[in-house]
Each structure stands twice: as C-alpha cells, then as structure tokens.
N, C-alpha and C positions, 0 to 999 in steps of 0.2 A: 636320574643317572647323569654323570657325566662324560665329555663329549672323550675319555681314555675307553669308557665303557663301551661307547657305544662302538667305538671303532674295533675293538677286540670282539663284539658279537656281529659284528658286520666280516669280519675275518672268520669266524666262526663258518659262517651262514655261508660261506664260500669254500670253506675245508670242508662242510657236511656234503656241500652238494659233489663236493671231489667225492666224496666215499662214499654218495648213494652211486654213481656208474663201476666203484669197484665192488660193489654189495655182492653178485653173486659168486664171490672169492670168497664170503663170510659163511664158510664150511664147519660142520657141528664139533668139528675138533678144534675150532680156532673159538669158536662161541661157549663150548666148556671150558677153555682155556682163561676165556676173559671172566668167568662167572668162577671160579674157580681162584684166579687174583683176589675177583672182587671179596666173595668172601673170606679169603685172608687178610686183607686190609682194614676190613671194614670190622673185623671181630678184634684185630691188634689195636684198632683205635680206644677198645672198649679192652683192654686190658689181655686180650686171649696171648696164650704163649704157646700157639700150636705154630707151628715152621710153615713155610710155603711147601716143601714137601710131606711136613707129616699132616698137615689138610689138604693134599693130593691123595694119599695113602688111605687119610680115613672118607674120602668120599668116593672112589674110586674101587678103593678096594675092603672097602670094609674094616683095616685094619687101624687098632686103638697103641700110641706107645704107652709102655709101660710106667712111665716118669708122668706120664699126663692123667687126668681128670675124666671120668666118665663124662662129664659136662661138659666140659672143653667139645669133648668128642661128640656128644650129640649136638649141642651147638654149630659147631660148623656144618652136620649132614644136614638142622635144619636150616641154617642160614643159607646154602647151597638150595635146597630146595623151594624156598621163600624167592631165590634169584630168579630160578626157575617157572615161579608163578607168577612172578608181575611181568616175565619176558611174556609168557600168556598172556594175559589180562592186554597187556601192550600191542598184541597182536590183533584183538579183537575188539579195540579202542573201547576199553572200559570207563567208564565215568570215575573216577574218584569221589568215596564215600563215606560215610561213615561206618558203613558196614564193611567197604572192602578196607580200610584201615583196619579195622578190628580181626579179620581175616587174613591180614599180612602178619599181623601179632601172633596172632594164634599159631601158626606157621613155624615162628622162629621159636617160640617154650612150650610146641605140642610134647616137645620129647625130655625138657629141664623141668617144665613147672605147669602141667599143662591146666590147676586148678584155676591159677591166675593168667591164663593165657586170651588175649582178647575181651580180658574185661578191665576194665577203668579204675584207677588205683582207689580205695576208700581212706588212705594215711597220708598224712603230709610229707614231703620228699626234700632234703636239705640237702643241693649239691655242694661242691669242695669251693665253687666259684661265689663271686657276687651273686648270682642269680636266684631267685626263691622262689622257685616253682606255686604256680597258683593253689587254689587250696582246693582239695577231692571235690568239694557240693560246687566247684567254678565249673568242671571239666563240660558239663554236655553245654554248657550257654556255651564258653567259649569256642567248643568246635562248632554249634551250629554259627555263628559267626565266621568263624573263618569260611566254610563251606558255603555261606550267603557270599562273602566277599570272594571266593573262588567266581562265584557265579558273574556277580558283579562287576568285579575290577582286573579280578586275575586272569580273564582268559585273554584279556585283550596287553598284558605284557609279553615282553619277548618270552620264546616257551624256557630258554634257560633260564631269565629273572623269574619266572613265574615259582621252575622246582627250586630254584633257593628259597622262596619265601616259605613255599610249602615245609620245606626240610625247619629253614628256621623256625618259624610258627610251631609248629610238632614239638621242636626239641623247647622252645621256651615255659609250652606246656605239661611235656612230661608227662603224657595221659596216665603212662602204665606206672608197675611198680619197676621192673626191669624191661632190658632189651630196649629203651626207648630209643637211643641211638641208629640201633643197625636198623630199625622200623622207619625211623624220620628218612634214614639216608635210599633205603628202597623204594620210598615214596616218592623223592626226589629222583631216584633214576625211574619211576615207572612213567611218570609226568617228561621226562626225556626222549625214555625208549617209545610214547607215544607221539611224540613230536619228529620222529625219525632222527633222534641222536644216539652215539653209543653209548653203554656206563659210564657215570661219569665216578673214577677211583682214586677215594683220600686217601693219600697214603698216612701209613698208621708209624710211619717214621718218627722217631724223637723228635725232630724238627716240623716234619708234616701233621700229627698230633698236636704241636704248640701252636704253631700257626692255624687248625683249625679250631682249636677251643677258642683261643682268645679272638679272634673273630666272631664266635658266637656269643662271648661274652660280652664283646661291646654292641653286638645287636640287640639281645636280650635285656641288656640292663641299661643300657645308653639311646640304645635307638640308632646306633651309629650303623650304617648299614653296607657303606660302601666298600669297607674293607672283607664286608662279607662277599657281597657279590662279587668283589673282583676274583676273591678265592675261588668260588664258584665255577664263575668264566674261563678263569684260567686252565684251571683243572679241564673243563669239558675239551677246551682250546687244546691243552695238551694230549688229552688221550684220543680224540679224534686225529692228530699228525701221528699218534704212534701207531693207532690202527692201522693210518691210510699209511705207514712206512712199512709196515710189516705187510701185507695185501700187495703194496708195486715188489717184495722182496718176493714173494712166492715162485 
C-alpha cells in the first residue's frame, strides 16, 4: 500500500472510533434505513430499476409497482433480507466460509431461482469486460485457496484492505451463475460490520458504477490493485462522516 492509503485508513480508524461513542443513537429505524439504501444501490449497480422509494414500498410494505418485474421485486425483499443476515452473523463474529458464502447466496435467488441458489455455477461465464471468469471444475481449488490465504495472510491486513480483497477475489471468480455481485459486496460488508465498521455503500450512480467496474477491471485482469483499494477506503471513509453527520444531527 501506499503511504496516501495508509493515511486515509489511519483517518478512518479515527472517524470509526468517533462513531463507536455515538453507536447507541444507531436506533432500528436508522439501521433499516441504512440496509434499506444499501440494497437499493447495490441491486442499481447490477442493473435493478426499482426507485429508492419503490424498494421502501416493496420491503416495507409488501407492495409490487405495476411497471416492474416480479424479480425485481423479490430481489430486493431478498437482498434486504441477506443485509439482515450477515448484520447477524456480524453480531455473533462468524467465521467466513465456504459454507456461510454459499448461504449468503442462497438468500439473495431463494425467491428468483432458488434451484441454482447456493450452489457453484457448472458453465462458463463471459463478462462484457476484459475479464474471463475461471472455468466451473477451477471453483472449489480456487476458494479453498483463498480461504487458506484468508487464514494465512488476510487476517493480519487492515480489516478494510482485508474486505476489498475478499469482495475482489469473489467477483474475479464468479462462483455463481447470477447474483455474484450483490454476494461479493455483502461479504465485503459482513467482514466490516465484523470489524466494527458501518456498510460500506457503492453507489450504483452512472458515474459510481463506472468507477467501480473499472477498478475491478484493472484488479482482475491487471493485478492493478491500488485504484481498487482506494475505491474501497474512500467509500468506508465516506459513509462512516455521513453516519457520524446524521447521529450528531439527531
């Protein structure tokens, strides 16, 4: 890393400690709130065209618009739900595994595709980018590797660099057939919310979508990595000042 990095997670590690003494302001209306963004963003990054209101409407109140997709719509109650389980799991310092990955999957297509839900794609996968996802008979070596090198090398990086790698890693492999996105990005916030940071939320902006692909693009095919982490950091670096802005507003 370099010494811009290190100075932004050294700033970090100073705004979190701000916002563990305002932690018991972080009341279940403000914590739906944020789970709530999260999966509107995180479903727009991945093409969803449901509104920040009409994924309040359909998790909240059950209700579907008329103009939208039954899948849309279950999508976000289970993406919602899946936010909901690694805030769990986060709670009760769960180990990350291969089984609780397959479990966060399961989660988000119990209700789109729940045949293919949690189990490991057996076809090859051709994204739109440089990148060419490994090939089905790769998947179990390569995660037990990653999961050895979790063991090994990851636990002793900063816990922010730690969930980029994890998120990266995920998405370069593309276990699943679908959902691999919103799966990589939950596992990167569960690896946070167990470090005591908030969500960390990409936004699924025209411009926050371009700047997150191509960041992945140059990790995964370049090995270029710095422009990923910084995306990473910044992001946590921002939505930890917006919590702790909204908490001193109360």
């Amino acid at each position: 890393m370099n010494d811009e990095l290190e100075l932004l997670l050294a700033e970090i590690d100073l705004l979190n400690s701000d916002l563990a003494l305002e932690s018991d302001l972080l009341d279940e209306k403000i914590q739906h709130e944020l789970a709530l963004a999260y999966t509107y963003e995180s479903n727009r990054l991945e093409g969803g065209g449901l509104t920040l209101a009409e994924t309040e409407m359909a998790i909240k109140l059950g209700l579907m618009m008329p103009d939208k997709t039954m899948t849309e719509y279950l999508a976000t109650i289970d993406h919602y739900q899946a936010v909901l389980f690694i805030r769990q799991q986060a709670a009760e310092q769960t180990l990350l595994s291969e089984a609780l990955i397959k479990q966060i999957h399961s989660i988000l297509l119990r209700g789109i595709n729940h045949e293919y839900s949690g189990i490991y794609r057996t076809q090859p996968l051709f994204n739109k980018g440089e990148h060419i996802p490994p090939a089905p008979e790769q998947l179990p070596v390569l995660m037990s590797q990653m999961l050895q090198w979790q063991c090994e090398e990851g636990q002793f990086l900063h816990p922010v660099i730690f969930a980029a790698e994890i998120h990266q890693r995920l998405m370069s492999m593309q276990l699943f057939l679908a959902a691999n996105g919103q799966c990589a990005r939950l596992l990167m916030n569960l690896v946070l919310l167990e470090a005591g940071y908030p969500l960390a939320n990409i936004s699924g902006t025209e411009v926050g979508s371009a700047a997150y692909y191509h960041a992945l693009e140059l990790a995964n095919c370049h090995g270029q990595k710095q422009e990923w982490y910084r995306l990473i950091v910044e992001q946590v670096k921002s939505d930890i000042e917006s919590l702790l802005q909204r908490l001193r507003d109360v």
